[in-house]
C-alpha positions as CSV (number, residue, x, y, z in Angstrom):
1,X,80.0,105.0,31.9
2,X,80.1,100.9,31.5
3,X,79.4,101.1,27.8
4,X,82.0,103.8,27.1
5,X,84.6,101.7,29.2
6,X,83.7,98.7,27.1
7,X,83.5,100.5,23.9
8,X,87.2,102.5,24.8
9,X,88.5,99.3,26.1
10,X,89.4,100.6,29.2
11,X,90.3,97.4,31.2
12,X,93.2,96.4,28.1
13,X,94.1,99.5,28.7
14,X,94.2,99.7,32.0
15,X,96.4,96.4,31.5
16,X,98.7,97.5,29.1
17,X,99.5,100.7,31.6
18,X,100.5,98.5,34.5
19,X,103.3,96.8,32.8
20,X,104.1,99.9,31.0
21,X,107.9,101.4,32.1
22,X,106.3,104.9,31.8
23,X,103.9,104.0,34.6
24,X,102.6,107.0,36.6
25,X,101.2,106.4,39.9
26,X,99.5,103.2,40.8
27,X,96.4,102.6,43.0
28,X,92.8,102.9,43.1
29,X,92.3,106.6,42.6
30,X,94.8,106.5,39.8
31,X,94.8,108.4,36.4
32,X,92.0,106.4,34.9
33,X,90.8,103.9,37.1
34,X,86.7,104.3,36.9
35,X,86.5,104.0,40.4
36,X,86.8,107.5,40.2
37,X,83.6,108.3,39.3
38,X,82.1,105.0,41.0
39,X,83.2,106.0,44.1
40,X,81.2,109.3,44.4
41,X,78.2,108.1,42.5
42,X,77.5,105.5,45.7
43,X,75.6,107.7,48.1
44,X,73.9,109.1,45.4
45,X,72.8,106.0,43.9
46,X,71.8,104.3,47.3
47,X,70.0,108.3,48.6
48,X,68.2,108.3,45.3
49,X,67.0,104.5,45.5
50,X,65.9,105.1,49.1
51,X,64.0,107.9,48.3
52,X,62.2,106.9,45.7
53,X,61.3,103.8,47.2
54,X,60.0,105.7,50.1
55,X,57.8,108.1,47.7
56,X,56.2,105.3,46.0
57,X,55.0,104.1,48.6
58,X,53.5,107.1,50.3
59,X,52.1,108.2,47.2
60,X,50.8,105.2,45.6
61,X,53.3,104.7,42.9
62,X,54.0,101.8,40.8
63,X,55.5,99.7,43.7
64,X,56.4,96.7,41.5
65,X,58.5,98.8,39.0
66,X,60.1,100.9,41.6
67,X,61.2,97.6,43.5
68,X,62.2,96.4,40.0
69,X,64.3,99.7,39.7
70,X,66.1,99.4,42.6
71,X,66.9,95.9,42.9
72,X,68.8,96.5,39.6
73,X,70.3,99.7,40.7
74,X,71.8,97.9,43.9
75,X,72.7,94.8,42.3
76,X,74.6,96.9,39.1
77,X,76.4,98.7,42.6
78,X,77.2,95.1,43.8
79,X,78.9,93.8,40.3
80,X,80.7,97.4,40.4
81,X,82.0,96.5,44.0
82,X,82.9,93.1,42.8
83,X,84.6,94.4,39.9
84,X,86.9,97.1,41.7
85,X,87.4,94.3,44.5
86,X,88.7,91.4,41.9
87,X,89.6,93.3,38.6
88,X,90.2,96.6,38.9
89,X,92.3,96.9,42.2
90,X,95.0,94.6,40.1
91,X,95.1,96.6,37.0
92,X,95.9,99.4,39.2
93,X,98.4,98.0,41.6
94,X,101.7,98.3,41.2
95,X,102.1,94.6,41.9
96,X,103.8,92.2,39.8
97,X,103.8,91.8,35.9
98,X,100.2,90.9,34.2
99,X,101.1,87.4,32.4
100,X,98.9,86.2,29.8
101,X,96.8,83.8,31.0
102,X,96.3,86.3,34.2
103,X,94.9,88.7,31.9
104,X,92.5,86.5,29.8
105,X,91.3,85.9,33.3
106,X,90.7,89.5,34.4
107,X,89.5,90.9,31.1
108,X,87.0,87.9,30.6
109,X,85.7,88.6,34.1
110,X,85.0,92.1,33.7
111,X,83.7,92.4,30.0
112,X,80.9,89.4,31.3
113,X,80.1,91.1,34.7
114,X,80.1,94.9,32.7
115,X,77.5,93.1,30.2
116,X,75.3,92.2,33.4
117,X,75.8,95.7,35.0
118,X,74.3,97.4,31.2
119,X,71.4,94.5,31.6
120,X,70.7,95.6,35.1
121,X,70.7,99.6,34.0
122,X,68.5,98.8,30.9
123,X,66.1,97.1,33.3
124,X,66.0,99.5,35.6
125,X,66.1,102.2,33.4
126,X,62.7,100.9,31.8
127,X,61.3,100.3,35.3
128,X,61.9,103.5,36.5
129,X,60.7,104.7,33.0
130,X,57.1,103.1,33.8
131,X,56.7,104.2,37.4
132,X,57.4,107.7,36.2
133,X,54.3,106.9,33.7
134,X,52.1,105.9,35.9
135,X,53.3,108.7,38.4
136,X,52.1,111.1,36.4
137,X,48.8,109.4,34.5
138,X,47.9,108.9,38.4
């Protein structure tokens, strides 16, 4: 989802709906906000990375990729967390007018941390890619 939010330009739009007079309901869980889907994902994520963690090691997996794998997956969950802490809980509160210079901060901040989060998934998405490999050549 961090590519289709950049590519949809969902925090400008997310910025453009707080100071909008047809506002619906602010807040986290608000039409639109991606900690929606964020949210929910985060016992999955952390389960999954657990678990496969755990089955590398008792079955002789590719321990390097699989640490690889997770470190990205729980460092992409901790820019996320940063992100919804210092970015997205402003967009969605129904707190004062955005100015300018507010929201060159904001976006800036999120568009550079989202780039790290898709650097993180590509990572780990070709770690867990090789351990999977040599899962199953093994």
């Amino acid at each position: 989802m961090n590519l289709y939010e950049a590519v949809v330009r969902m925090p400008d739009r997310l910025a453009d709906e707080h100071d909008s007079s047809a506002r619906g309901r602010a807040g986290l869980l608000a039409s639109g906000s991606p900690a929606r889907y964020h949210l929910p994902a985060a016992p999955i994520l952390l389960g999954s990375t657990i678990a496969a963690l755990v089955d590398g090691q008792r079955n002789d997996g590719d321990r390097v990729a699989l640490l690889v794998a997770a470190v990205c997956s729980l460092s992409g969950a901790a820019v996320t967390g940063y992100l919804v802490r210092r970015v997205n809980l402003r967009l969605l509160d129904g707190g004062p007018p955005i100015g300018p210079e507010e929201r060159h901060a904001l976006m800036s901040r999120w568009y550079g941390a989202n780039r790290i989060r898709l650097a993180l998934l590509a990572v780990g998405s070709v770690a867990l890619e090789r351990a999977a490999r040599h899962r199953s050549s093994g």
